[in-house]
TIVEXTOR-947000 format. One record per atom (N, C-alpha, C): residue in one letter; atom name; x, y, z. Coordinates in steps of 0.05 Angstrom, whole numbers, m for minus. Layout:
REM TIVEXTOR-947000
 code site     px     py     pz
    a   CA      X      Y      Z
...
This chain:
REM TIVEXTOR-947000
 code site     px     py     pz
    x    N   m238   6564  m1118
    x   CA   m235   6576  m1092
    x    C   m248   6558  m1071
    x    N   m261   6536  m1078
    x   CA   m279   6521  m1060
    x    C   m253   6505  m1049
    x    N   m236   6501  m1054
    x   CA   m209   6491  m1043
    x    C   m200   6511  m1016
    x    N   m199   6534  m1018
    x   CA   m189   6546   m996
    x    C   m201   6559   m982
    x    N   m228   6555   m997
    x   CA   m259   6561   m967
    x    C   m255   6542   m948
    x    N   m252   6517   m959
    x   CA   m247   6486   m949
    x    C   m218   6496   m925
    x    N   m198   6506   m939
    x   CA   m184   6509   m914
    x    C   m191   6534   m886
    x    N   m202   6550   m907
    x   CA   m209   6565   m881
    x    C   m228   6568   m862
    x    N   m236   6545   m869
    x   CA   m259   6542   m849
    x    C   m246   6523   m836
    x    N   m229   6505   m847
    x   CA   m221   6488   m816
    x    C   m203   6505   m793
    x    N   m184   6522   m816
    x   CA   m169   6544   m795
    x    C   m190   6558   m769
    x    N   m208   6561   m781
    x   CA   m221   6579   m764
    x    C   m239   6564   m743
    x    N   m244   6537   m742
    x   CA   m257   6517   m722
    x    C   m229   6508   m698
    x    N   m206   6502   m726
    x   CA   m193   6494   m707
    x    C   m172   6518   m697
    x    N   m175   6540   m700
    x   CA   m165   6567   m691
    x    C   m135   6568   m692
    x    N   m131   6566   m718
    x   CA   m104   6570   m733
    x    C   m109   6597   m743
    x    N    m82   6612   m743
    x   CA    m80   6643   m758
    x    C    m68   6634   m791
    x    N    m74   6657   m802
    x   CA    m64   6655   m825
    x    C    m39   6661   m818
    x    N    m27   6671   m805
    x   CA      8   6669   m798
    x    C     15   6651   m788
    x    N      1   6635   m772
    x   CA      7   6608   m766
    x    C      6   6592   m792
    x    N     m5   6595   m807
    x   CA     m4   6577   m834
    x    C     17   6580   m851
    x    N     13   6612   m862
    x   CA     42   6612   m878
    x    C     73   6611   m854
    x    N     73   6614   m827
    x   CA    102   6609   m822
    x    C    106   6580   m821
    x    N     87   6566   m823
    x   CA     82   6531   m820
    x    C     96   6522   m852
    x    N     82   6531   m864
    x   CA     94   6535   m898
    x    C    120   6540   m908
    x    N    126   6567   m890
    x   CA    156   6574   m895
    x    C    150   6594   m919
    x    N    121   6612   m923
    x   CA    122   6628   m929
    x    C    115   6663   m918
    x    N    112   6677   m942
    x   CA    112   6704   m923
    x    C     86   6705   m917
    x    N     73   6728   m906
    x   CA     50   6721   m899
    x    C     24   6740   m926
    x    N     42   6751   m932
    x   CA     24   6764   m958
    x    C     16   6740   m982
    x    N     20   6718   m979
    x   CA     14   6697   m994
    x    C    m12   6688   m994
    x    N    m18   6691   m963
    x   CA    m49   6689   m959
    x    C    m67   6701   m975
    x    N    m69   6727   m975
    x   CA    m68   6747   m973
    x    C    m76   6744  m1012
    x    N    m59   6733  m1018
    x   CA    m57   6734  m1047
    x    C    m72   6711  m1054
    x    N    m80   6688  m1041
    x   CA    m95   6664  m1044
    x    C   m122   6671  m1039
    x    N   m135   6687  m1018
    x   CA   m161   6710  m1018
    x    C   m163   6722  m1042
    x    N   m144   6738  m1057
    x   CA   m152   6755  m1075
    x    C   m155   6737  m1102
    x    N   m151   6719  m1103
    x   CA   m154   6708  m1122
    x    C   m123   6709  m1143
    x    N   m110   6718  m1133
    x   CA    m92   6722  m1154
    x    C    m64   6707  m1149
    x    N    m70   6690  m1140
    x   CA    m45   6663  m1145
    x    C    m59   6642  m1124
    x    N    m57   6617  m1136
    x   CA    m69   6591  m1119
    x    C    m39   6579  m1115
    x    N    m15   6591  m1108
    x   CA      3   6571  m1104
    x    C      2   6545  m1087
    x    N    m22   6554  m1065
    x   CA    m36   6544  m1044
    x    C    m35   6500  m1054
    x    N    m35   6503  m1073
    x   CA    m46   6484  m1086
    x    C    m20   6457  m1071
    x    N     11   6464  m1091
    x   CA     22   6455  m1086
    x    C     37   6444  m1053
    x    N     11   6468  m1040
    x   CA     22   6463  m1006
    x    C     m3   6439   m996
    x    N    m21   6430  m1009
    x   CA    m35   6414   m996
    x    C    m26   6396   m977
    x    N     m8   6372   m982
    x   CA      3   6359   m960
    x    C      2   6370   m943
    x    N     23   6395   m945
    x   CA     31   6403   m910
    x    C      5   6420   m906
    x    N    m12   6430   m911
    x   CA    m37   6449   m902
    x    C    m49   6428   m898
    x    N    m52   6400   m906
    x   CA    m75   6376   m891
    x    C    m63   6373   m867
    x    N    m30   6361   m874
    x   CA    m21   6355   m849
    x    C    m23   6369   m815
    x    N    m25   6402   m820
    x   CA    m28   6424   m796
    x    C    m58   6419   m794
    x    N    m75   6418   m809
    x   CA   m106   6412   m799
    x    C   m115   6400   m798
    x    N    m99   6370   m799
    x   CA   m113   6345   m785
    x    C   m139   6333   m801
    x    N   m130   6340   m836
    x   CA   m149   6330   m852
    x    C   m137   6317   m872
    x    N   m148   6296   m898
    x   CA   m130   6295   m910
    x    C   m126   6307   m934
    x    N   m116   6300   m952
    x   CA   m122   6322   m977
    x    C   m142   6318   m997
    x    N   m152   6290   m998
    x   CA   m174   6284  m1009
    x    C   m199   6307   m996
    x    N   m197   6310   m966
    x   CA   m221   6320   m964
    x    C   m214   6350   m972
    x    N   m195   6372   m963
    x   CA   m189   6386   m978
    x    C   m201   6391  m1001
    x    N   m200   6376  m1013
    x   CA   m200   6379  m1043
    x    C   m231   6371  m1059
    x    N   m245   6363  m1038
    x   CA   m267   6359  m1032
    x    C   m282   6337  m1042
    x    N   m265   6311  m1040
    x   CA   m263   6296  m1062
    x    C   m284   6266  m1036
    x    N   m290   6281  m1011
    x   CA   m295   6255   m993
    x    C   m304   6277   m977
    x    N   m319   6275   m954
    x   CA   m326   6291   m935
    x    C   m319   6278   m907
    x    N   m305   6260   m910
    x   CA   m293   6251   m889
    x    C   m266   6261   m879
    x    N   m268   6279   m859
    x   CA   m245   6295   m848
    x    C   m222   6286   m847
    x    N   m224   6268   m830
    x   CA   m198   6252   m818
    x    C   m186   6224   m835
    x    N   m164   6233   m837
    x   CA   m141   6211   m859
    x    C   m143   6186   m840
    x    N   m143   6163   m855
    x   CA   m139   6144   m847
    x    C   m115   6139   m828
    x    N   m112   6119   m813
    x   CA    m97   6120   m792
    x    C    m70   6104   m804
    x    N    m71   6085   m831
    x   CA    m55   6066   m849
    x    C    m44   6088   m865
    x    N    m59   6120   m873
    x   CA    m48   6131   m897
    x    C    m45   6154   m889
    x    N    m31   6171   m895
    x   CA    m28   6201   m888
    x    C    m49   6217   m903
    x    N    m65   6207   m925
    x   CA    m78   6220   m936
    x    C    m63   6234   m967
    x    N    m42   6226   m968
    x   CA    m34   6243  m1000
    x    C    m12   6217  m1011
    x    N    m14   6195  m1007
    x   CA     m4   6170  m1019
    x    C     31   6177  m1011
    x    N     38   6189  m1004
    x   CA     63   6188   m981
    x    C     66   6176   m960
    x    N     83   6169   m957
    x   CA     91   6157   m926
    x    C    106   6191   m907
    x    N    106   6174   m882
    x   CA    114   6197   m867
    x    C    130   6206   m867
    x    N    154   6188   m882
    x   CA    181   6201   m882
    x    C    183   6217   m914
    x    N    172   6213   m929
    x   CA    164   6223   m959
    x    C    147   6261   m944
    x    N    130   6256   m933
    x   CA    124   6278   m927
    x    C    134   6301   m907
    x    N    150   6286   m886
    x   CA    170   6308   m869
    x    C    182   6312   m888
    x    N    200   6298   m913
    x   CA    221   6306   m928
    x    C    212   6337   m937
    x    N    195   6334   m956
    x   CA    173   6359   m973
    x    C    169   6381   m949
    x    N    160   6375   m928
    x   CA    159   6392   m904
    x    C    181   6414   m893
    x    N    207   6403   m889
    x   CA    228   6400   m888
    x    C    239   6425   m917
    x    N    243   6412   m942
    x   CA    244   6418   m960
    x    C    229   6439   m968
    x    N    207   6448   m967
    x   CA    197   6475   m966
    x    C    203   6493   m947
    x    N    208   6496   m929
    x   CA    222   6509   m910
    x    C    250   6527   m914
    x    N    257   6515   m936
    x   CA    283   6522   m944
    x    C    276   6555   m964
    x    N    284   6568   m962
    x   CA    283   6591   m978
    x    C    296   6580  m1012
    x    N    268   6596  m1024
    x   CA    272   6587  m1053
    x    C    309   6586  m1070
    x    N    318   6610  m1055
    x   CA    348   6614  m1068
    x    C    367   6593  m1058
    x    N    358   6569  m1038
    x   CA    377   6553  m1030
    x    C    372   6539  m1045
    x    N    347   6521  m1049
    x   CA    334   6498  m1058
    x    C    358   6483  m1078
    x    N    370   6496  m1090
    x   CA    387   6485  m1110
    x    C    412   6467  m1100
    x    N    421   6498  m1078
    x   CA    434   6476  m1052
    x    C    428   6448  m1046
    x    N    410   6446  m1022
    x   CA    398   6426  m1013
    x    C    398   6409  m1039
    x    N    387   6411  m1056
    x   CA    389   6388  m1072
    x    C    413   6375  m1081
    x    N    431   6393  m1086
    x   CA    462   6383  m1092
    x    C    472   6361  m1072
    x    N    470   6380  m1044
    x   CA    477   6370  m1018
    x    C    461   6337  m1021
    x    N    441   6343  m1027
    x   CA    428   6299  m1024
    x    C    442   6289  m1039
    x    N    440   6299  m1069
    x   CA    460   6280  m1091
    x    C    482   6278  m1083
    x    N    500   6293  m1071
    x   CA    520   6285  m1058
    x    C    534   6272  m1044
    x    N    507   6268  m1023
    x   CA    506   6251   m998
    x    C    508   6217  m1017
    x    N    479   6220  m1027
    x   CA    470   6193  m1043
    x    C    497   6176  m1066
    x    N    512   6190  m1068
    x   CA    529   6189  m1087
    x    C    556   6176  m1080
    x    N    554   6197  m1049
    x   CA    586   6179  m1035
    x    C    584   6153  m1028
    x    N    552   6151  m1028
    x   CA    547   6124  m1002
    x    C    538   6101  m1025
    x    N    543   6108  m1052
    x   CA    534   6094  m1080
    x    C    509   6090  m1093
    x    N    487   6100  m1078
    x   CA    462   6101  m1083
    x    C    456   6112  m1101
    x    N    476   6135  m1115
    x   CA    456   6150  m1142
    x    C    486   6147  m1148
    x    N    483   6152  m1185
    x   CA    509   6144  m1204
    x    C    508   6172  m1214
């Protein structure tokens, strides 16, 4: 849980709502809610984009450095920027599409010869 003390204390300096977080996520807002109670850390897999809204990186997050701020060369989670709007982007999507969207790239990638 020392992971999402870590986030909520930046929320709360830097005066983010927990609705501002999960609609940032593209989730509902009882998720929070459920990451307090202890009873699901899905939280985990959202690090990127929860560093990226608080202007930390995920190393510190994760409490692995106490140095707030991501380097100015690295986003902080070994992605590039366009790797991480993708994911950004891509969660946003409601879980029952996801399957979609993914078709839709292979498809794209496919006409233009890039994937076999």
């Amino acid at each position: 849980m020392v992971i999402l003390d870590r986030i909520m204390s930046i929320m709360e300096v830097e005066k983010i709502s927990q609705k501002q977080l999960t609609d940032y996520l593209g989730l509902q807002n009882t998720a929070f809610t459920k990451w307090k109670a202890g009873s699901n850390n899905s939280y985990i897999k959202h690090l990127p984009e929860i560093a990226e809204l608080l202007h930390v990186s995920v190393d510190y997050l994760l409490g692995n450095t106490d140095i707030k701020n991501k380097p100015a060369t690295d986003n902080g989670n070994g992605l590039s920027e366009s790797e991480a709007q993708l994911i950004k982007l891509f969660n946003s999507v409601p879980e029952e599409s996801r399957a979609l969207v993914v078709g839709m790239i292979e498809a794209a990638l496919k006409s233009h010869g890039l994937l076999k």
